[in-house]
C-alpha positions, 0 to 999 in steps of 0.5 A: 683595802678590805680592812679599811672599810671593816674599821670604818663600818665597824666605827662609821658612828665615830669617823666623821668625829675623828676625821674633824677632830684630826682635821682641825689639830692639824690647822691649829696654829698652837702647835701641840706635838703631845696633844695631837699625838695622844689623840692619834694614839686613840684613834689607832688603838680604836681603828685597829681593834675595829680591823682586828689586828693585834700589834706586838711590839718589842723593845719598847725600853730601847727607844731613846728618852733624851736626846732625841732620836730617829726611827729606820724600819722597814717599810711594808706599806701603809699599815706601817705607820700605824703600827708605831702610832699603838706602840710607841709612847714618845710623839714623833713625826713622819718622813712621807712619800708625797704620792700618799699625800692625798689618802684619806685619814692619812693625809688629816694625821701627817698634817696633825704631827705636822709630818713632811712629804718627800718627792723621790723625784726631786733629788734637790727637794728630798735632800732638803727635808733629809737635811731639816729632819733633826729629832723623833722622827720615822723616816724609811730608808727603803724609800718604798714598801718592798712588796715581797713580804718581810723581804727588804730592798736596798737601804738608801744612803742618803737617808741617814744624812739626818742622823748623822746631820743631828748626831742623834740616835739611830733606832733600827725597827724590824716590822713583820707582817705589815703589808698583811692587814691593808695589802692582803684581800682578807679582814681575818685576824693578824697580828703585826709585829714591831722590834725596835731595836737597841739604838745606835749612838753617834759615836758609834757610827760618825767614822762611817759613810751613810751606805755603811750604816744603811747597811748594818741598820739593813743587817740589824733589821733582818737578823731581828725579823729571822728571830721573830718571824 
C-alpha cells in the first residue's frame, strides 16, 4: 500500500480530478467503451509513472482484431488489472470479485468499463455473469491472487464456460511480478511484465471439457512465465 499513497502524493493536484472524471463516466447514461477506456489508459500511464513502475509487455500483436476475445491471466493481485489497462490497446471489461467492490478508484474504474462484480459465494450468481460474459473481456480463472509470487493455483473450469458460450478467442497472459508493486512494503523501482500469448481459436478447443482447456491455458502461462522471468 506504500505505493498507493506515492502515486497518490506524487499526483494528489490531479486526483480528485480523475476521481470525479471516472466517477462521472461511469454514471453516464451514453454509454462509450472507447471514451471511458482511453481516459482510464491515461490515468494508469500517470499512476504508474507516479509509482515508479515499468510495464513491459509482449505480444501485443497476438491480441485478436476481430471477432472479439477474452483475456485468461494469472492472477497476482490488485496491481493486475492496471497492467493490462497500459498495455493494451483494445478497450475491454472486467470480471471482478465483488470483496473489491468498494476499493477506492477501483470500484470508480469497474463502474466506468461498466465491468461486473462476482460472488464466489453464490455458486448460482457466478455462473450467471460466467454465462453473460460474451467478448473483450479479462476474467482470472484462478478465481484469487496466488500469494505465492509467479506461482499459479488451480485453474477453475468453470470459468471458460464464457469462451466456450461466445466461440470466441481465448488469449492466455502470463503476468510476472505483479503482486511486487501493491503487495510488497517497498516504493523502489519495479518492472512488471505482461506476455499475452497467441490465442487459442474455438475450433482449437470446442472438442475439450472447460478443465481441459483450464489446464493447457494453466500450462501455456507458466511455460511463458519460465521464459521470461
Amino acid at each position: 500500500m506504500y505505493r498507493i499513497i506515492l502515486m497518490v502524493v506524487r499526483l494528489f493536484y490531479k486526483v480528485p480530478y480523475y476521481l470525479i472524471r471516472i466517477w462521472w463516466l461511469g454514471t453516464r447514461k451514453n454509454f462509450d467503451l472507447e471514451k471511458n477506456y482511453a481516459f482510464i489508459k491515461k490515468v494508469t500511464k500517470a499512476a504508474n509513472r507516479a509509482g515508479r513502475v515499468t510495464i513491459e509487455s509482449y505480444g501485443v500483436e497476438n491480441i485478436p482484431k476481430e471477432n472479439g476475445f477474452i483475456f485468461f491471466p494469472n492472477h497476482q493481485g490488485m496491481f493486475d488489472a492496471l497492467v493490462f489497462l497500459e498495455s493494451c490497446p483494445v478497450p475491454f471489461s472486467v470480471v471482478y470479485k465483488k470483496e473489491v467492490s468498494n476499493v477506492i478508484l477501483l470500484k470508480q474504474v469497474f463502474r466506468a468499463l461498466h465491468a461486473i462484480a462476482i460472488d464466489r459465494e453464490d455458486i448460482k450468481q457466478s455462473l450467471q455473469v460466467i454465462n453473460q460474459m460474451t467478448e473483450e473481456v479479462l476474467i482470472f480463472p484462478e478465481g484469487t491472487r496466488s500469494r505465492m509470487g509467479n506461482q499459479l493455483l488451480p485453474f477453475k473450469g468453470g470459468t471458460f464456460k464464457s469462451a466456450v458460450r461466445a466461440k470466441c478467442p481465448i488469449v492466455p497472459c502470463a503476468l510476472i511480478d505483479s503482486y511486487k508493486p501493491f503487495d510488497e512494503k517497498s516504493i523502489a523501482p519495479v518492472t512488471v511484465k505482461l506476455i499475452y500469448l497467441p490465442p487459442i481459436c474455438y475450433e482449437e478447443y470446442k472438442q475439450l471439457k472447460t478443465p481441459e482447456i483450464a489446464d493447457i491455458v494453466k500450462t501455456k502461462i507458466e511455460e511463458a512465465i519460465r521464459q521470461y522471468s
